[in-house]
C-alpha positions as CSV (number, residue, x, y, z in Angstrom):
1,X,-5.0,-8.2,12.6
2,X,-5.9,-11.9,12.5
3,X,-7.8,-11.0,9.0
4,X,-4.6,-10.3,7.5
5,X,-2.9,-13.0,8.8
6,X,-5.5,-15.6,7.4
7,X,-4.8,-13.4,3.8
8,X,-1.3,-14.6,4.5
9,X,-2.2,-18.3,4.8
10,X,-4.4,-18.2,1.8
11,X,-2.1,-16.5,-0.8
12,X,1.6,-18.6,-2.2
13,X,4.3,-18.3,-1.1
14,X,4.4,-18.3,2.1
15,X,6.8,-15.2,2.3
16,X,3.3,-13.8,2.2
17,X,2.3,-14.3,5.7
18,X,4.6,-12.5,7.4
19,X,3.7,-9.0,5.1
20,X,0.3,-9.6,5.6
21,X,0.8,-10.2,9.4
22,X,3.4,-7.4,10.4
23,X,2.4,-4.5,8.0
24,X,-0.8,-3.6,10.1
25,X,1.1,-4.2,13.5
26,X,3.7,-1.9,11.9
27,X,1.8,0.8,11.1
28,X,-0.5,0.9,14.5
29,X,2.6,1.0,16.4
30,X,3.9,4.2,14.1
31,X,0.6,5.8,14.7
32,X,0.6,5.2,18.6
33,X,4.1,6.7,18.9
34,X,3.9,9.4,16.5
35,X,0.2,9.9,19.2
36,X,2.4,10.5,21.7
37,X,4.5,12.9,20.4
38,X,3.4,14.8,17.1
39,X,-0.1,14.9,18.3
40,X,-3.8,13.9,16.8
41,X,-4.1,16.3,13.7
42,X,-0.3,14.3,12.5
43,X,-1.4,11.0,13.3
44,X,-4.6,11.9,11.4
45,X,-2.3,13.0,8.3
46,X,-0.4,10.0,8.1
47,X,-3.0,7.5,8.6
48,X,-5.2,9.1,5.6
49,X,-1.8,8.7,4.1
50,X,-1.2,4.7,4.5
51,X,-4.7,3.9,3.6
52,X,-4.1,6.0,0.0
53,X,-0.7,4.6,0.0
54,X,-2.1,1.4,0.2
55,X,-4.7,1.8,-2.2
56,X,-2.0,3.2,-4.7
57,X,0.0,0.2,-4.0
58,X,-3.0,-2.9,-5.0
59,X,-3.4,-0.6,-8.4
60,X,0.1,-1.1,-9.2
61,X,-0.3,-4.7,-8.0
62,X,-3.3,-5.1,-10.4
63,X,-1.9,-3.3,-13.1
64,X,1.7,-5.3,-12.9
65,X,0.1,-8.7,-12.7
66,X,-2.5,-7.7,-15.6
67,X,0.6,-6.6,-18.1
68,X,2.2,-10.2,-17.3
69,X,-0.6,-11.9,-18.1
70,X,-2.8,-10.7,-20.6
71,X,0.3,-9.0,-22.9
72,X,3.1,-11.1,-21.8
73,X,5.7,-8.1,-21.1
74,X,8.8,-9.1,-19.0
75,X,8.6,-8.6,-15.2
76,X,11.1,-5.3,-16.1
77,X,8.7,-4.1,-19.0
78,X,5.5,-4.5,-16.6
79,X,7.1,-3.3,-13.3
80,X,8.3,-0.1,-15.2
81,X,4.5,0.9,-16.7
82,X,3.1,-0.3,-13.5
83,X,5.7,2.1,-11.4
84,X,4.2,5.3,-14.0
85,X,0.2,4.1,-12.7
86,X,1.5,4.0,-9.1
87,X,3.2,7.9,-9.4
88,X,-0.3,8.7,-11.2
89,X,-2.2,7.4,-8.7
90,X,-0.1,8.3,-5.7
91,X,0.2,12.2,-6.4
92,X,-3.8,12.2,-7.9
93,X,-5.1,10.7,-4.5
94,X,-2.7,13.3,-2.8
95,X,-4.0,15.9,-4.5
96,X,-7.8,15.3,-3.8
97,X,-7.7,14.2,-0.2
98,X,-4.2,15.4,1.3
99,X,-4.0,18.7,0.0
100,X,-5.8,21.2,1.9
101,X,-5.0,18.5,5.2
């Protein structure tokens, strides 16, 4: 947990650190209570599904931050075209690892 709190304290602004530093603490405590009461093969589902989610998430990061900077599109124009690669991405990863789960 401490490694994403240091991520927090490197990147600007500071809003930052507290996304960095709850996120993982969020989604541990989700996983222990869903544990408790949906059982091992669910909690094994959903944490599969964070870590694609997540993964789908720093490609629509990349690809947002890329269209602002290298083509100059508004934050609007950039946002929507990234939101298309994150859908992409989102159902394709599904599909490979989540289907047959």
């Amino acid at each position: 947990m401490s490694a994403f709190a240091a991520l927090g304290d490197v990147f600007r602004p500071k809003s930052f650190a507290g996304l960095f530093g709850a996120a993982p603490s969020i989604a541990i405590a989700t996983l222990a209570v869903m544990l408790s009461s949906k059982g091992v093969d669910y909690v094994a589902t959903e944490a599969r599904s964070m870590v694609l989610g997540a993964a789908a998430l720093g490609l629509y990061s990349v690809i947002s931050c890329q269209l602002m900077k290298r083509f100059h599109l508004s934050g609007l124009a950039s946002t929507a075209v990234a939101c298309l690669a994150w859908a992409a991405a989102t159902f394709g990863l599904y599909w490979l690892f989540l289907q047959g789960a």
